[in-house]
DRENTI-567921 format. One record per atom (N, C-alpha, C): residue in one letter; atom name; x negated, y negated, z. Coordinates in steps of 0.02 Angstrom, whole numbers, always signed. Example, Ala and Ser with C-alpha at 12.3 -4.5 7.8 and 13.67 -1.06 7.14 Angstrom:
NODE; residu; atome; c1; c2; c3
NODE; A; N; -660; +284; +390;
NODE; A; CA; -615; +225; +390;
NODE; A; C; -660; +165; +390;
NODE; S; N; -642; +112; +354;
NODE; S; CA; -684; +53; +357;
NODE; S; C; -645; -2; +394;
// end
This chain:
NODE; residu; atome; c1; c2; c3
NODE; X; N; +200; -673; -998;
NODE; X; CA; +146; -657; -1044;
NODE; X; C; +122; -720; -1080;
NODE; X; N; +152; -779; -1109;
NODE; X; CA; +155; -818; -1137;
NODE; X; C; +113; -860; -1068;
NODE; X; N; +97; -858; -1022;
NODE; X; CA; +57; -881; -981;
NODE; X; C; -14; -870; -965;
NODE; X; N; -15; -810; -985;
NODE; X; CA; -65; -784; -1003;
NODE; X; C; -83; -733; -958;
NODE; X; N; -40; -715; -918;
NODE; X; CA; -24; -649; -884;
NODE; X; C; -33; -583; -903;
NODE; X; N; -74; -511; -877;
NODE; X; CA; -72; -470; -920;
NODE; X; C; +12; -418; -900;
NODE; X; N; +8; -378; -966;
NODE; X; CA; +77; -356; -938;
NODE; X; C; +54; -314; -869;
NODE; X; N; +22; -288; -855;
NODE; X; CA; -1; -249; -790;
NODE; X; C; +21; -300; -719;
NODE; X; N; -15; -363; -733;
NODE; X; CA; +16; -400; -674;
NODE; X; C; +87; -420; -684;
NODE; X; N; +115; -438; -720;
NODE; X; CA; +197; -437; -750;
NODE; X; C; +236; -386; -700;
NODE; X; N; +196; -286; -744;
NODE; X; CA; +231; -247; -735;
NODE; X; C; +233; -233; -646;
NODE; X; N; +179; -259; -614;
NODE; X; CA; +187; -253; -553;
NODE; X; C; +204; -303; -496;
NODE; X; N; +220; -355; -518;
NODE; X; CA; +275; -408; -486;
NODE; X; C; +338; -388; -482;
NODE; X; N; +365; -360; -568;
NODE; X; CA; +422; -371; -590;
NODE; X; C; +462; -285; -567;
NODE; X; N; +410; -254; -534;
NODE; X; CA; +446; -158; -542;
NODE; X; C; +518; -172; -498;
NODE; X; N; +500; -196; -427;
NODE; X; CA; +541; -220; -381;
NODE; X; C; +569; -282; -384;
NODE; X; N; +628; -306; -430;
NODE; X; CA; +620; -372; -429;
NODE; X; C; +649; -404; -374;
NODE; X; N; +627; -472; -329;
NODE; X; CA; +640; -483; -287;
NODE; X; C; +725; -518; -302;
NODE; X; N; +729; -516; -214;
NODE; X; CA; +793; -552; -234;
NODE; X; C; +797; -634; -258;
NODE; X; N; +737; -650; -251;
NODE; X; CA; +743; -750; -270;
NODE; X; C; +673; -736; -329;
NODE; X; N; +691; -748; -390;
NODE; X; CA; +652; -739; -445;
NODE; X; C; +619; -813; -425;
NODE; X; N; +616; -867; -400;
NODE; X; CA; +571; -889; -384;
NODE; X; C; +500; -900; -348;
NODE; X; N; +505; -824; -332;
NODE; X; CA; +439; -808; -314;
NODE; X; C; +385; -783; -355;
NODE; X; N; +412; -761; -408;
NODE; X; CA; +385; -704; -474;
NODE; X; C; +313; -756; -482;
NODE; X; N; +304; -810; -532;
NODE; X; CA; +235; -863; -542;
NODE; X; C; +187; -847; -467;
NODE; X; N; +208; -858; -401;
NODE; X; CA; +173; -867; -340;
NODE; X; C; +145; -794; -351;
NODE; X; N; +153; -760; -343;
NODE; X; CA; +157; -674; -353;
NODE; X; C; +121; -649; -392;
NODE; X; N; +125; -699; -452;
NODE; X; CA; +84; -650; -518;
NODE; X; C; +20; -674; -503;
NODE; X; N; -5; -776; -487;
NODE; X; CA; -49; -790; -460;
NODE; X; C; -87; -756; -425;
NODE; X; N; -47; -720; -365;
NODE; X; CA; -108; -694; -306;
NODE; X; C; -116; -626; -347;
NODE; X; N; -96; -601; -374;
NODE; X; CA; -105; -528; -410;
NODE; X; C; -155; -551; -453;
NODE; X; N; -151; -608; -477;
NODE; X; CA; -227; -626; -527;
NODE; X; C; -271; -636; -483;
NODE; X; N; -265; -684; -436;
NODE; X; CA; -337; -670; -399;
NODE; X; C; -354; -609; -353;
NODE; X; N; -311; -572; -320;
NODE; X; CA; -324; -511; -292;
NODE; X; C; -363; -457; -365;
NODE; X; N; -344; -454; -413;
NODE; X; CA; -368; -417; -461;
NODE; X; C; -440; -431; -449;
NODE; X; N; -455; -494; -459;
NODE; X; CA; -536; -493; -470;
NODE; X; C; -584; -486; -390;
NODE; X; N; -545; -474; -342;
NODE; X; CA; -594; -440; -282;
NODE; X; C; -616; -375; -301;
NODE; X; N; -682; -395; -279;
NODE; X; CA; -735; -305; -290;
NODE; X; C; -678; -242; -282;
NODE; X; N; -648; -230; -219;
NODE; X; CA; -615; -187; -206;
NODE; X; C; -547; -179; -229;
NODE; X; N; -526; -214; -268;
NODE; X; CA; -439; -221; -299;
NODE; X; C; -433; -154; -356;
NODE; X; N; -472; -138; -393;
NODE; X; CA; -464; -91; -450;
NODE; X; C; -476; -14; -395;
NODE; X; N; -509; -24; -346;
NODE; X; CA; -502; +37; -307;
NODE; X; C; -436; +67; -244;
NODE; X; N; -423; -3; -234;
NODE; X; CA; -348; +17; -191;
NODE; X; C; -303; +27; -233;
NODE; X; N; -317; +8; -284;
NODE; X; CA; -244; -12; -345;
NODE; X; C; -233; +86; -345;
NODE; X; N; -306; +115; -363;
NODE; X; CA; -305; +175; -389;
NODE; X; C; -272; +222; -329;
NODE; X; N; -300; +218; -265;
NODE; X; CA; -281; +224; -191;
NODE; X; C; -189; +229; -198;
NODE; X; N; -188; +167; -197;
NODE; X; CA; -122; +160; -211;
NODE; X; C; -79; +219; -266;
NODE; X; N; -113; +221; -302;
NODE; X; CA; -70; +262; -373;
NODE; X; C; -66; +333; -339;
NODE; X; N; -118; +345; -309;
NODE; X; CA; -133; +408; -274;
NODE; X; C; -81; +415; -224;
NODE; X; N; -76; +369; -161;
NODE; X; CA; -28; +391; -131;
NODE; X; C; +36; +415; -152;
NODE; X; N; +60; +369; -197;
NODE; X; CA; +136; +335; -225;
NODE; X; C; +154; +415; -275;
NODE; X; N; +89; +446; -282;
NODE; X; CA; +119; +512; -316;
NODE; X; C; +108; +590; -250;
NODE; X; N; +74; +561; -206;
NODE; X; CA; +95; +613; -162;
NODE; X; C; +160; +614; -114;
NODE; X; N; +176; +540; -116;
NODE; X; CA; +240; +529; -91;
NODE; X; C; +323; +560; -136;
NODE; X; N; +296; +523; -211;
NODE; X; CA; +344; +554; -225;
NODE; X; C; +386; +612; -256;
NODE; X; N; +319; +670; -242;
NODE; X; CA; +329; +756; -237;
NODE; X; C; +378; +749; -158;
NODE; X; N; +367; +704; -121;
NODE; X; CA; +416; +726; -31;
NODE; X; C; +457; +708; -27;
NODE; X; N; +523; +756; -1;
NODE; X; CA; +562; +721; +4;
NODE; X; C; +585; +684; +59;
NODE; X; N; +591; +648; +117;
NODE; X; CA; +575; +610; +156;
NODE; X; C; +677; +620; +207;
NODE; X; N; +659; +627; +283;
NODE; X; CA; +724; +633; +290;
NODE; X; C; +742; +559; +324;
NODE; X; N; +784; +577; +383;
NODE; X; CA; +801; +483; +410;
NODE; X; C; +746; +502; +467;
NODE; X; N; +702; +533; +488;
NODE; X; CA; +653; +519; +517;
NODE; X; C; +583; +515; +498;
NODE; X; N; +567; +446; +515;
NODE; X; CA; +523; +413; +495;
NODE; X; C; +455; +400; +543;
NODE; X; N; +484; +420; +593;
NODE; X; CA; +432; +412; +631;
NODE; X; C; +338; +440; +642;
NODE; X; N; +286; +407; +638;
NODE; X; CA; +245; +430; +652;
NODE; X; C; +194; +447; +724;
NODE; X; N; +181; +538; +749;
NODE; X; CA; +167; +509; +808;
NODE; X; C; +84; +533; +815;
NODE; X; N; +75; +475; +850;
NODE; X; CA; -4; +488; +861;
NODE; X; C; -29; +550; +890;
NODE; X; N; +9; +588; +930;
NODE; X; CA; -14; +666; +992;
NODE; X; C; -33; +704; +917;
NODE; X; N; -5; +689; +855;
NODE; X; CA; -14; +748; +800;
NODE; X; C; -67; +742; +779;
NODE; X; N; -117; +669; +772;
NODE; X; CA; -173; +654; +757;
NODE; X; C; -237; +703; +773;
NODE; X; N; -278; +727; +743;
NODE; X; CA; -324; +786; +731;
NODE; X; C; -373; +781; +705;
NODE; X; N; -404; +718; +655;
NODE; X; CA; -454; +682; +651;
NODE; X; C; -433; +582; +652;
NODE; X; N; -502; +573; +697;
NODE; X; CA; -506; +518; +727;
NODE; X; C; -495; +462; +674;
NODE; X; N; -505; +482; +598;
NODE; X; CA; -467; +429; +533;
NODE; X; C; -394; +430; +542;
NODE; X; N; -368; +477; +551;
NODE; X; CA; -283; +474; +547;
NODE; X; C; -277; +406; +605;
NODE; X; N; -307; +394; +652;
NODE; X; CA; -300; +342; +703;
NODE; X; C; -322; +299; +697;
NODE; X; N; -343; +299; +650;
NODE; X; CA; -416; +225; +635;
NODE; X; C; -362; +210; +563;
NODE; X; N; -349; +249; +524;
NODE; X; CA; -302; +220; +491;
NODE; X; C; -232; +161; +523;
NODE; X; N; -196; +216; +569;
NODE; X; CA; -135; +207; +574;
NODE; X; C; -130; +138; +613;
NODE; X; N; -181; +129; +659;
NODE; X; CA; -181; +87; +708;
NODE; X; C; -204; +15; +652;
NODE; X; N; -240; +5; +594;
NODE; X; CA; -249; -37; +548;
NODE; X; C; -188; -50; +514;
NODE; X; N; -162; -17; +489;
NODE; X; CA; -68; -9; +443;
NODE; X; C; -32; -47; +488;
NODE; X; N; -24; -35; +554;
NODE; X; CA; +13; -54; +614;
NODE; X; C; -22; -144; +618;
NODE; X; N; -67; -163; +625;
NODE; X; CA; -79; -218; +616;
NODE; X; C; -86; -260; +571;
NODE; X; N; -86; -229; +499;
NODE; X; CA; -63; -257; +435;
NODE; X; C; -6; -271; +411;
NODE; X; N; +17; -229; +445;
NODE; X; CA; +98; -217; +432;
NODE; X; C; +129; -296; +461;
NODE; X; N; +109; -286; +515;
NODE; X; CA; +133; -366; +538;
NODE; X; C; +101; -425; +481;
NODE; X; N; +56; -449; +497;
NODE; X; CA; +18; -500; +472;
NODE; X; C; +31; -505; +398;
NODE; X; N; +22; -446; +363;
NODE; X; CA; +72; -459; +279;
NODE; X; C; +153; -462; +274;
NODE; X; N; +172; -455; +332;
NODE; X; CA; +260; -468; +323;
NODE; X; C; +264; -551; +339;
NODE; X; N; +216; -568; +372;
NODE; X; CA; +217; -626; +416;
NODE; X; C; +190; -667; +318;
NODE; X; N; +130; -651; +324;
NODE; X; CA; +105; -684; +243;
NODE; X; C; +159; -690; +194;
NODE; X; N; +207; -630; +176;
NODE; X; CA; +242; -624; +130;
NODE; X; C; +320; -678; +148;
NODE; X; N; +326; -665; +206;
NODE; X; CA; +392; -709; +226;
NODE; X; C; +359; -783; +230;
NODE; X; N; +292; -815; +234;
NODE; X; CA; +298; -866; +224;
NODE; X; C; +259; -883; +147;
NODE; X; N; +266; -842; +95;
NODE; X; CA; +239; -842; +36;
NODE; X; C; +161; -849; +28;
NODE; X; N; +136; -827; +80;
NODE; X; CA; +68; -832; +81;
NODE; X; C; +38; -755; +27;
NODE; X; N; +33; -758; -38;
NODE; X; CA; +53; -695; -58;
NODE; X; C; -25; -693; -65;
NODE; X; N; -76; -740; -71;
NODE; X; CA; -133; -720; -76;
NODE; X; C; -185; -691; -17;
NODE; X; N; -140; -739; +39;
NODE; X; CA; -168; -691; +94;
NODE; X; C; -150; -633; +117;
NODE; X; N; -70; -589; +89;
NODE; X; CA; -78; -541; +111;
NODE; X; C; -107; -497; +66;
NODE; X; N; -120; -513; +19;
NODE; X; CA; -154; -450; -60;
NODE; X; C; -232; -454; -17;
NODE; X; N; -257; -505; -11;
NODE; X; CA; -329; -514; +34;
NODE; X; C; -327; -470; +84;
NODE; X; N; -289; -466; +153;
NODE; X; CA; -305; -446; +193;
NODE; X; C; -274; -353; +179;
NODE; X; N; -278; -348; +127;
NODE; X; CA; -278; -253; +98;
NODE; X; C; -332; -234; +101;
NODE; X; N; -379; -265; +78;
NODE; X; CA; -451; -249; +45;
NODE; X; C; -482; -223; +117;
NODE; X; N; -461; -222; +169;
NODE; X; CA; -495; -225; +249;
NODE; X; C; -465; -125; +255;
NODE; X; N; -413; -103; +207;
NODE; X; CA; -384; -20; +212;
NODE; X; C; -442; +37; +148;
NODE; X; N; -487; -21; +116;
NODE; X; CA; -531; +30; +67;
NODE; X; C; -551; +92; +116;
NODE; X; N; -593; +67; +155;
NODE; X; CA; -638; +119; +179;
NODE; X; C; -588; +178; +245;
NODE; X; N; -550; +149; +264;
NODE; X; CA; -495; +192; +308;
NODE; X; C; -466; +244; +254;
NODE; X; N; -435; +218; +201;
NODE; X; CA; -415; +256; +156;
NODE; X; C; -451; +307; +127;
NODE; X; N; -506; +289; +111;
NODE; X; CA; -562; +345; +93;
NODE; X; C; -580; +387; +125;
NODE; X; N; -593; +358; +181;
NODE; X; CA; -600; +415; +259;
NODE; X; C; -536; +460; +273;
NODE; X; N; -468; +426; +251;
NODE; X; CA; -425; +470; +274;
NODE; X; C; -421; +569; +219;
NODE; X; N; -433; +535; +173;
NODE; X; CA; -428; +569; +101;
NODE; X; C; -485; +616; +102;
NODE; X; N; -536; +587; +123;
NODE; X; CA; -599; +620; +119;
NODE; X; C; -605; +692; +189;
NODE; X; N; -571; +662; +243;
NODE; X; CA; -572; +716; +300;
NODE; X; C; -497; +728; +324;
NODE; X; N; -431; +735; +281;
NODE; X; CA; -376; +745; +305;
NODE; X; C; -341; +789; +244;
NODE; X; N; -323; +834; +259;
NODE; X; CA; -286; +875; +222;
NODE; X; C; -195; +868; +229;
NODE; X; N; -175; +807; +195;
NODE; X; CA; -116; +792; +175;
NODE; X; C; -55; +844; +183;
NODE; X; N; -58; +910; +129;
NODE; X; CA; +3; +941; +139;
NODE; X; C; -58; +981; +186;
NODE; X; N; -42; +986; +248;
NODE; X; CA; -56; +1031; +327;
NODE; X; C; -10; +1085; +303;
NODE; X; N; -26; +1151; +329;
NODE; X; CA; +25; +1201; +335;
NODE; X; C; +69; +1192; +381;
NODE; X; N; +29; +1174; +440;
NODE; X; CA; +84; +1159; +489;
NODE; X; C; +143; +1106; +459;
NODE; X; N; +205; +1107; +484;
NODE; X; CA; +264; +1056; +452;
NODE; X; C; +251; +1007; +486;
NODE; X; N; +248; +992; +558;
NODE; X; CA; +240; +934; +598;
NODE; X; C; +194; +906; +565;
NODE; X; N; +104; +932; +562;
NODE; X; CA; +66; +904; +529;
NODE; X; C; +74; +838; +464;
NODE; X; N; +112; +907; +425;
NODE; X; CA; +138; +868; +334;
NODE; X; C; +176; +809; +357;
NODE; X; N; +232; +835; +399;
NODE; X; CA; +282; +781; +412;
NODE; X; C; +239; +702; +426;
NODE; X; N; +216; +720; +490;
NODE; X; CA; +194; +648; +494;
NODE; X; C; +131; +616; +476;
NODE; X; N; +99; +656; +414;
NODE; X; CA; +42; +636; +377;
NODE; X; C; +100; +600; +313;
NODE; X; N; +136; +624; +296;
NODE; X; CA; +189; +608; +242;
NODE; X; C; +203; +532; +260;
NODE; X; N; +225; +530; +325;
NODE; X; CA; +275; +497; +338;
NODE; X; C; +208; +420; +364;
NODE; X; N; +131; +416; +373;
NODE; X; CA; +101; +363; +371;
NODE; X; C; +92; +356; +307;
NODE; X; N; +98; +423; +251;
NODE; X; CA; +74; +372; +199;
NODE; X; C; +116; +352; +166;
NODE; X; N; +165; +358; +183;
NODE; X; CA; +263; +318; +159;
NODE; X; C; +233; +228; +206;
NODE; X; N; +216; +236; +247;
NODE; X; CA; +206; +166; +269;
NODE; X; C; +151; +141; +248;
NODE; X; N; +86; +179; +225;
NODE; X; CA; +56; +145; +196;
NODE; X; C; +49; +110; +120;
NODE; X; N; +96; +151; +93;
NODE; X; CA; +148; +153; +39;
NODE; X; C; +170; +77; +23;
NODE; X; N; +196; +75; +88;
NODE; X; CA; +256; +8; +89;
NODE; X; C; +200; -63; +117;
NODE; X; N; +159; -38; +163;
NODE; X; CA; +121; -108; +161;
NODE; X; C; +53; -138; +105;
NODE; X; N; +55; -84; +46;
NODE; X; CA; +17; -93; +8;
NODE; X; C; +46; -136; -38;
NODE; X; N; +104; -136; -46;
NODE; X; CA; +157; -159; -87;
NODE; X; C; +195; -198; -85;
NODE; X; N; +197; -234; -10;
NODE; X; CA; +239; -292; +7;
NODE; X; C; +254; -344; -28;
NODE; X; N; +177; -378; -82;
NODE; X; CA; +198; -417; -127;
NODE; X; C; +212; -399; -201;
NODE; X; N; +176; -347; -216;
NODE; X; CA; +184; -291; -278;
NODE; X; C; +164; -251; -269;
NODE; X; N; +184; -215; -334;
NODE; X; CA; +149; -131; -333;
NODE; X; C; +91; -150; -381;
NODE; X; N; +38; -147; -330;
NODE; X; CA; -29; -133; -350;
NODE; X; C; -53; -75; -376;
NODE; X; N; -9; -37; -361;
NODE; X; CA; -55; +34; -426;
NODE; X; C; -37; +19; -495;
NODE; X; N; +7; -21; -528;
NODE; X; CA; +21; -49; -578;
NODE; X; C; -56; -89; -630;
NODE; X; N; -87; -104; -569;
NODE; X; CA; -152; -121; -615;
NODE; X; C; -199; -90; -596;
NODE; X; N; -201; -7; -569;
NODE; X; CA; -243; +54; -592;
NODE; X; C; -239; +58; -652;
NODE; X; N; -300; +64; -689;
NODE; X; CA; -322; +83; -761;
NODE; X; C; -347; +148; -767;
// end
């Protein structure tokens, strides 16, 4: 704070703290500049959204998501984007590239919207729920790789 950090970016570096606190400054940086992209206050919210439909579920050791369940053409247009983010921000994050992976989020606005907008989350069917649950547990986790960005939903 004394840096001039707000506690919001603080509180969302610091929720998960890593295991080498020398990443925390690199971290809060790209969370300051990811904040001020057009689209950052809207994934952040995205984000808050998932992170509370996730954690009404309770989630078992299968994790898997499968595409045959897919039923609108966003669930695929999502998943197949997550699946290639997923790489490229583990890859960003393991080499501390923390601003390029908060950057390359902003590319899930409009998938996300589409998913929300034409997908009905809890499905009656269980298979359905299950593995609608279970992409947005991963989308969950690649939103978040460097922080929890719903932390600076307002």
């Amino acid at each position: 704070l004394e840096q001039k950090f707000t506690a919001q970016e603080v509180d969302a570096v610091t929720t998960d703290l890593p295991d080498e606190f020398n990443t925390i400054i690199d971290k809060l940086l790209a969370i300051q500049t990811f904040s001020k992209l057009e689209d950052a206050s809207h994934l952040a919210a995205s984000n808050k959204r998932v992170g509370n439909i996730i954690k009404k579920y309770s989630f078992d050791d299968d994790l898997t998501i499968n595409q045959k369940l897919f039923i609108e053409d966003v669930e695929e247009k999502l998943y197949v984007l997550l699946l290639k983010l997923d790489k490229v921000v583990r890859e960003d994050v393991g080499s501390q590239k923390y601003i390029d992976a908060l950057a390359k989020l902003v590319q899930l606005k409009s998938p996300i919207d589409d998913f929300f907008d034409k997908v009905m989350v809890n499905a009656e069917d269980a298979k359905l729920k299950k593995n609608r649950h279970n992409m947005l547990r991963m989308l969950h986790q690649v939103l978040n790789r460097v922080a929890d960005i719903s932390k600076l939903s307002t």
